[in-house]
C-alpha positions in Angstrom: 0.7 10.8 25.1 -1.2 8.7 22.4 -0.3 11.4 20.3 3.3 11.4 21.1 3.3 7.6 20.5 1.4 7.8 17.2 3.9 10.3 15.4 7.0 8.7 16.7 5.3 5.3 15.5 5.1 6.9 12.2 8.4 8.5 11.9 10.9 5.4 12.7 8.6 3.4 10.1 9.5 6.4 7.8 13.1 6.7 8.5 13.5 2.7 8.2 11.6 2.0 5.6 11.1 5.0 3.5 10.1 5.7 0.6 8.3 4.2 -2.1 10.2 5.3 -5.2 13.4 5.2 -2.7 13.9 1.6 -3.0 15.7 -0.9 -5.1 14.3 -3.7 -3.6 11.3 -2.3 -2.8 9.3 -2.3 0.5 5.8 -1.4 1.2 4.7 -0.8 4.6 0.6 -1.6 5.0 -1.9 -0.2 7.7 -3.8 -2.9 9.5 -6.0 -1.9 12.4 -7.2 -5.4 13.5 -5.0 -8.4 15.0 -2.8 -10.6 12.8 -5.1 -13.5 13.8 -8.0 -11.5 12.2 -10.0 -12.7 9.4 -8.8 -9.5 7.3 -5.6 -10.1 9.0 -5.2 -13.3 7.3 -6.1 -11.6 3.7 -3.6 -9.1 4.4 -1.0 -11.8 4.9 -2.3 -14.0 1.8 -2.1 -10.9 -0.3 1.7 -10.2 1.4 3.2 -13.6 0.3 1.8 -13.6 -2.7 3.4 -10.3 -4.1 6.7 -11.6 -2.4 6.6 -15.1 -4.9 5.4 -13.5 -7.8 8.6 -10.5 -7.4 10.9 -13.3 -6.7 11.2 -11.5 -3.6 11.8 -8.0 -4.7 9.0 -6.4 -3.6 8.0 -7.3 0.4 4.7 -6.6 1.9 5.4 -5.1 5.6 2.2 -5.4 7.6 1.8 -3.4 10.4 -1.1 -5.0 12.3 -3.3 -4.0 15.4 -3.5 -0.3 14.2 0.2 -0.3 15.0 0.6 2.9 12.3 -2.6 4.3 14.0 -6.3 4.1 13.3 -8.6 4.1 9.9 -8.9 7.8 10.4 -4.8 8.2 11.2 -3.6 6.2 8.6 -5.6 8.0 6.0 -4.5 11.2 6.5 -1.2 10.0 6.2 -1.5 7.7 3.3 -2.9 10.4 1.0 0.4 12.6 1.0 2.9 12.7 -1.6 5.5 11.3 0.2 3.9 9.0 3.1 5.5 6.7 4.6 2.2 4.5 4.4 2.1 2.9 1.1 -0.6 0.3 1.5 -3.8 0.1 4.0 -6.8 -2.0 4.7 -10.1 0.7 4.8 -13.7 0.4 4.5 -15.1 0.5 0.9 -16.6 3.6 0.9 -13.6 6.0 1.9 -16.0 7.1 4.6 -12.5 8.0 6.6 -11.1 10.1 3.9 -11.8 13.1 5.8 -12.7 15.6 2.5 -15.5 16.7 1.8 -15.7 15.2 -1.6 -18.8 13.3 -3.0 -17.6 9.6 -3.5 -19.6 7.2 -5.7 -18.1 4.2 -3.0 -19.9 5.9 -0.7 -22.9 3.9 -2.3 -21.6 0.5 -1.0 -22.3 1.0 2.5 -25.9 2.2 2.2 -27.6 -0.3 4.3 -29.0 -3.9 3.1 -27.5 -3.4 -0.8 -26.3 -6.5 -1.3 -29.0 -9.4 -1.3 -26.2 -11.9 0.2 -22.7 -12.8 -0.5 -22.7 -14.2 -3.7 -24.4 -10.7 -4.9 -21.8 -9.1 -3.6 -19.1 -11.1 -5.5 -20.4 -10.6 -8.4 -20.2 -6.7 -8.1 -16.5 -7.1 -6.5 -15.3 -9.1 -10.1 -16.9 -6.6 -12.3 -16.0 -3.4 -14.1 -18.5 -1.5 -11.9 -15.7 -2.5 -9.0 -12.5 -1.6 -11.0 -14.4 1.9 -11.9 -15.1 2.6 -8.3 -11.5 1.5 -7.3 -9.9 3.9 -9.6 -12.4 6.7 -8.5 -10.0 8.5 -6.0 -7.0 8.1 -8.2 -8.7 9.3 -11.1 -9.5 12.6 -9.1 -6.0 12.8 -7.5 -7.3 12.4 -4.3 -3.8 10.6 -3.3 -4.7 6.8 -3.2 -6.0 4.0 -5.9 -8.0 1.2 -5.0 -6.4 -2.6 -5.5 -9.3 -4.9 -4.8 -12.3 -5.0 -2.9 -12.7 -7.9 0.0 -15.4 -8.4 2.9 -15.7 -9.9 6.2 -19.6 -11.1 6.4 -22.2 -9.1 7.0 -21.9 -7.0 10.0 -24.6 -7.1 13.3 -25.5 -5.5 16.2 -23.9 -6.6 19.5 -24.2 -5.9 22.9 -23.7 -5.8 26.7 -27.4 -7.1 26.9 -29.8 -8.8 25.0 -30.9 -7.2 21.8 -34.0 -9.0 20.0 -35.6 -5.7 17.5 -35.1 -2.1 17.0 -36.6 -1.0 20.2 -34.2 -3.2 22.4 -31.8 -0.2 20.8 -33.6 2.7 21.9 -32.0 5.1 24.4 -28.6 2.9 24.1 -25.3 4.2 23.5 -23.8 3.3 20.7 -20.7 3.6 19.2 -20.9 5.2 15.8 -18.0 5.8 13.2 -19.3 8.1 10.2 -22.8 9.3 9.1 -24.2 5.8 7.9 -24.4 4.6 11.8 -25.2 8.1 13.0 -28.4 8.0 10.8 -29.1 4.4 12.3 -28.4 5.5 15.6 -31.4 8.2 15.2 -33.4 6.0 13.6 -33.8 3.8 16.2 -33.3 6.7 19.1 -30.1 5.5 20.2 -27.6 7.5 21.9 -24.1 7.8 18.7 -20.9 8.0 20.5 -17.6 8.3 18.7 -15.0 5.5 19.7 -12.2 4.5 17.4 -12.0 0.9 16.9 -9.1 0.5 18.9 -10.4 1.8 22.0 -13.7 0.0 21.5 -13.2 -3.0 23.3 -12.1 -0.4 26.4 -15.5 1.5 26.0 -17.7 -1.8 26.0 -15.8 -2.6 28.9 -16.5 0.4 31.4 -19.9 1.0 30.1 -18.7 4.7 27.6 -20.6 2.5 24.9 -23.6 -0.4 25.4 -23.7 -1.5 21.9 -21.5 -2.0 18.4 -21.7 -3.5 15.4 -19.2 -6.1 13.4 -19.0 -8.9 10.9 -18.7 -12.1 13.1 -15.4 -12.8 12.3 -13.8 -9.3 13.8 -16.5 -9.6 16.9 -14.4 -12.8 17.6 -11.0 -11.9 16.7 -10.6 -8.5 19.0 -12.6 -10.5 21.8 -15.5 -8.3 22.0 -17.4 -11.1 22.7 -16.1 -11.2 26.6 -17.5 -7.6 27.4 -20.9 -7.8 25.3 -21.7 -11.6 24.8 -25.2 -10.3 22.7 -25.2 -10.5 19.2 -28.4 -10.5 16.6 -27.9 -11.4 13.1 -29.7 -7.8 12.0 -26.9 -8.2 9.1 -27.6 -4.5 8.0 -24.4 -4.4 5.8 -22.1 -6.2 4.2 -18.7 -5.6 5.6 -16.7 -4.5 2.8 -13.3 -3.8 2.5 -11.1 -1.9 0.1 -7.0 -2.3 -0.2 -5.7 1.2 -1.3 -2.4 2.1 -2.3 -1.0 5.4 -2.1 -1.6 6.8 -5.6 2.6 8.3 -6.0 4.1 5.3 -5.3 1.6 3.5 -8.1 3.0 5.8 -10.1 6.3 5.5 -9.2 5.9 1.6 -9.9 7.4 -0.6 -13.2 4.7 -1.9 -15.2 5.5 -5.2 -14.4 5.5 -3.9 -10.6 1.8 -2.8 -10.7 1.0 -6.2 -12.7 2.4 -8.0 -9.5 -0.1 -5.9 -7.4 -3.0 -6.4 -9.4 -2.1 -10.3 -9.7 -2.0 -10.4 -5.8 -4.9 -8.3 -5.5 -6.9 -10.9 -7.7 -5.6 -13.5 -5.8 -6.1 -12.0 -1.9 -10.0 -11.3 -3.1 -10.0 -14.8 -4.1 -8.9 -16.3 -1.2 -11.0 -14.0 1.1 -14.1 -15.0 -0.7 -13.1 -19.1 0.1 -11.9 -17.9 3.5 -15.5 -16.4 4.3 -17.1 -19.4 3.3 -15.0 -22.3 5.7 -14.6 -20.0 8.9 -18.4 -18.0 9.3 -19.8 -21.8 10.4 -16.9 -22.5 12.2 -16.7 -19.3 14.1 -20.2 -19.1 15.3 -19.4 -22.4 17.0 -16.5 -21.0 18.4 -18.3 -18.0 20.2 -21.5 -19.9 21.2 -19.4 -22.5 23.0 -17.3 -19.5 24.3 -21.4 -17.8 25.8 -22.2 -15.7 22.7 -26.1 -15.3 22.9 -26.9 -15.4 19.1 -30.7 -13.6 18.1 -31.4 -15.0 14.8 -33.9 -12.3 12.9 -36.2 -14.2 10.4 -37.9 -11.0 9.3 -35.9 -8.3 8.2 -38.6 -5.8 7.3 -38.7 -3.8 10.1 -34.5 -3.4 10.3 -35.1 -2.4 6.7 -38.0 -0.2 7.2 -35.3 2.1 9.7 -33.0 2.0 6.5 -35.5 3.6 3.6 -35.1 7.2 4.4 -31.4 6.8 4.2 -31.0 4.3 1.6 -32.9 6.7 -0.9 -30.8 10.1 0.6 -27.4 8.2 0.1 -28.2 6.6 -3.5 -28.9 10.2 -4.5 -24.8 10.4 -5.1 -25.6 8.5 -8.2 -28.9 6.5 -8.8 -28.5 4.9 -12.0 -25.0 3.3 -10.7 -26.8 2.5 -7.5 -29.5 0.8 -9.2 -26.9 -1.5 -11.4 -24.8 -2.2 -8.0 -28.3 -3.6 -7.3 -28.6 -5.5 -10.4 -25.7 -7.6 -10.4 
């Protein structure tokens, strides 16, 4: 039935919309799998009505929030086609939902504890390092282009009970998404189970996964917080974000079309950076007066000692670009 749903989802948005290069007045229709009232969801919507004033109106922004087009997974299989009727999505930096077996340098910004903190990772997101790694899948006609990068905070553990180290982990189920979690899941002797993110909060609730892992801002927005009130600031990656449009319908786009883009994509990276900064106090306040049980870690050695292993194996997709991504 999900099924069913999903592919009739996806056809009337085809049928109404259509299109890229179909349109006068152009409208492109964006993947979002989290709420509108979501941090990211909020970027999506700054970077929406911003390419609406700077076309005069000509181009519109149609976010489709709440993994209304389907999930990360979904939307990328569609997205990458020729002629999908997904122009724009919301995915994690590293492509790790592409689904092709094909090497990806971006695959280096999720190895675990890479960026130092959040101004490190700004100043890779405003360099050319960024722009290279944006234009990576294009440049290999892998069917979509990177716009900006964004991130949500760093992401923790959470959980249905009290988590304090890496042994409070052991024999747990928890739910992974991609070989970066399955590798931490072994590490600490965890039990990985698959969930897609819109059927996590379901999972947490009967008990088909004990723990997860979010920035703070997404923990809040999709409620997780009322089925597994644990979280402890582990902050094994930064949750980073990368806005991808589908590389035909780039290249179907005016010059002064894909100048709009960039323009908005400069400006939604902008705002999510300020963003980040006023709500992360503000939310934490929010979910402790709400019972959130925070574990604050003031030694992160022995989180990072799980990571070595897998930081050096992953790195070895290109080490000297790794080791400037650690530079900046």
């Amino acid at each position: 039935m999900k099924r069913i749903f999903f592919f009739l989802t996806v056809c009337f948005a085809g049928i109404l919309f259509g299109s890229c290069k179909k349109k006068s007045a152009l409208t492109l229709v964006m993947a979002e799998v989290t709420p509108r009232e979501s941090f990211v969801g909020n970027v999506d919507a700054a970077f929406a009505e911003k390419v609406q004033t700077l076309s005069g109106g000509t181009i519109t922004v149609d976010v489709q929030y709440a993994g209304a087009l389907g999930n990360e997974k979904q939307v990328m299989q569609i997205i990458v086609e020729k002629d999908s009727v997904i122009q724009l999505a919301r995915c994690t930096a590293n492509l790790s939902t592409y689904g092709k077996d094909i090497p990806l340098r971006s695959s280096l910004l999720s190895i675990p504890y890479t960026f130092r903190d959040d101004a490190h990772f700004w100043a890779f997101a405003n360099s050319i390092t960024a722009a290279e790694l944006l234009d990576e899948p294009y440049l290999k006609g892998l069917g979509v282009k990177g716009l900006f990068y964004g991130q949500e905070g760093r992401r923790h553990f959470f959980s249905t009970r009290k988590i304090e180290s890496p042994a409070d982990l052991a024999g747990k189920k928890i739910r992974v998404t991609g070989t970066i979690l399955q590798h931490l899941a072994t590490a600490v002797h965890a039990e990985p189970v698959d969930v897609p993110f819109t059927d996590l909060y379901a999972a947490l609730a009967t008990g088909t996964v004990e723990v997860a892992e979010q920035p703070i801002s997404n923990y809040h927005a999709n409620a997780f917080h009322k089925v597994a009130p644990y979280m402890v600031f582990d902050g094994h990656m930064i949750g980073a974000f990368n806005v991808i449009i589908n590389a035909a319908c780039w290249d179907s786009l005016s010059k002064k079309q894909q100048e709009i883009l960039k323009e908005a994509s400069q400006y939604a990276s902008d705002y999510c950076k300020q963003a980040l900064e006023e709500s992360k106090a503000q939310t934490i306040a929010t979910l402790q007066a709400e019972g959130t049980h925070f574990t604050p870690v003031s030694d992160y050695s022995t989180w990072q000692t799980l990571c070595a292993d897998m930081q050096q194996d992953m790195a070895l997709v290109d080490p000297a670009l790794y080791q400037k991504i650690l530079a900046y």
